[in-house]
VOPAGU-2260 file (C-alpha; in pm, 1 decimal, decimal comma):
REM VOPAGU-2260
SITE   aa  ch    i         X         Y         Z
SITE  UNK   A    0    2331,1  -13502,2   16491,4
SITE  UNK   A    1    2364,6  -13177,3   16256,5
SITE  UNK   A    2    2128,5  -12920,5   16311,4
SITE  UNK   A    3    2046,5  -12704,9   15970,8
SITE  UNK   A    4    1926,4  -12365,2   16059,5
SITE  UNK   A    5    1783,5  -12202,6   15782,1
SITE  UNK   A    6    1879,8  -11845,8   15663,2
SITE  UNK   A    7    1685,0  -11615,5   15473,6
SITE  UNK   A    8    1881,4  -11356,6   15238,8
SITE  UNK   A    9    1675,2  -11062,6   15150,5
SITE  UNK   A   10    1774,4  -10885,7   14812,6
SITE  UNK   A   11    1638,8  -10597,0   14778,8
SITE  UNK   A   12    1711,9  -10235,6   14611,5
SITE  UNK   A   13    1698,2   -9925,3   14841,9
SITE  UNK   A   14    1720,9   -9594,2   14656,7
SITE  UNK   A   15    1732,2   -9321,5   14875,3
SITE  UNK   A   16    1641,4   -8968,1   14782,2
SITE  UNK   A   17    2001,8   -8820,5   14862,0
SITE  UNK   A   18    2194,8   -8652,8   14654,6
SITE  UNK   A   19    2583,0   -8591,7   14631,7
SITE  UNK   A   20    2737,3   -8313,0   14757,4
SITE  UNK   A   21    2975,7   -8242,2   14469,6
SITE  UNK   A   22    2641,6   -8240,5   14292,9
SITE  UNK   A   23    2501,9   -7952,9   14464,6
SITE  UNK   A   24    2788,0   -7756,4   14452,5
SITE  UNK   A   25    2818,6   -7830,1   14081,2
SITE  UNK   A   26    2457,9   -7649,5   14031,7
SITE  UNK   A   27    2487,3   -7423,2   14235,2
SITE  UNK   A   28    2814,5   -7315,9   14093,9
SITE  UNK   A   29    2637,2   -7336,5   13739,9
SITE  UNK   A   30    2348,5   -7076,4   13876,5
SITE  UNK   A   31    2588,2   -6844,4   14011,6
SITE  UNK   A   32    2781,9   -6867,4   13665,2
SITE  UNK   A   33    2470,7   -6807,6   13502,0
SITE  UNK   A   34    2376,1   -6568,2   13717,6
SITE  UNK   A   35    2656,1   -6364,4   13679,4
SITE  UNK   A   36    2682,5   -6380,1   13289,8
SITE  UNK   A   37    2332,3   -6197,3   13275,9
SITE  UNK   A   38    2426,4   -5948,8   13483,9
SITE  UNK   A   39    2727,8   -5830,6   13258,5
SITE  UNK   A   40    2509,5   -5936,1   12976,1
SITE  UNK   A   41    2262,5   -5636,6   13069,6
SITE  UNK   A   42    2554,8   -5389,8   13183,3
SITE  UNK   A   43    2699,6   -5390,1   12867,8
SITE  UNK   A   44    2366,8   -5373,7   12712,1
SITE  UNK   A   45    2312,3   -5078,9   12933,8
SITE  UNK   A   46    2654,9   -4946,5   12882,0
SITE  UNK   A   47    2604,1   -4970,9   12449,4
SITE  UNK   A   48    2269,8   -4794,5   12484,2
SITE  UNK   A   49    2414,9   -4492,9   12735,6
SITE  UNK   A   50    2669,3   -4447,9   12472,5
SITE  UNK   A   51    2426,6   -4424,8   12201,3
SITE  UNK   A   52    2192,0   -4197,0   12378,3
SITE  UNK   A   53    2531,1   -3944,1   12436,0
SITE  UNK   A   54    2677,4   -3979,6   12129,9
SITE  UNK   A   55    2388,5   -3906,3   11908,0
SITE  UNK   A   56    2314,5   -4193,6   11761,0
SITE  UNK   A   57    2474,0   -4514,7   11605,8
SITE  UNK   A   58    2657,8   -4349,3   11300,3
SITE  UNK   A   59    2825,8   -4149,7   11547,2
SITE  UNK   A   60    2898,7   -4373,6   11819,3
SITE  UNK   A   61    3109,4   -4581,6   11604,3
SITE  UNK   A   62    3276,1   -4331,5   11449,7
SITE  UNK   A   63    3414,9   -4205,7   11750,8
SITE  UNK   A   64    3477,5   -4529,6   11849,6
SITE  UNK   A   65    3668,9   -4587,9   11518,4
SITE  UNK   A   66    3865,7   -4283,9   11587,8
SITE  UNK   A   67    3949,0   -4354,7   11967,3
SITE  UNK   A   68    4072,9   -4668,1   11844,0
SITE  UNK   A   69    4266,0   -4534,7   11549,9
SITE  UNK   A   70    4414,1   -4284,0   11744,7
SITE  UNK   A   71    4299,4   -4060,1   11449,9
């Protein structure tokens, strides 16, 4: 005599709150980009305004930068 044991299946869909780990490094490496670009953003913005403030203004800020460049 067979015997029929009866199996139960489950289907079911597990999402888990982890995250990749290429991921992270991809936004962190993003931040730090970011991060970074601001910071030389506002040191050339610094750098612009210095060089205003010692040249005497904007007229003559780039005309000594016309001349530095010009050699002339």
């Amino acid at each position: 005599m067979k015997t029929n044991s009866a199996t139960r299946e489950r289907n079911q869909a597990v999402t888990k709150g982890k995250s990749d780990a290429a991921t992270e490094v991809s936004k962190v490496s993003i931040a730090v980009v970011g991060v970074f670009a601001a910071i030389v953003g506002l040191w050339s913005l610094a750098c612009i305004v210095g060089g205003i403030m010692s040249s005497g203004g904007v007229t003559e800020l780039l005309s000594s930068w016309f001349q530095a460049v010009t050699g002339g």
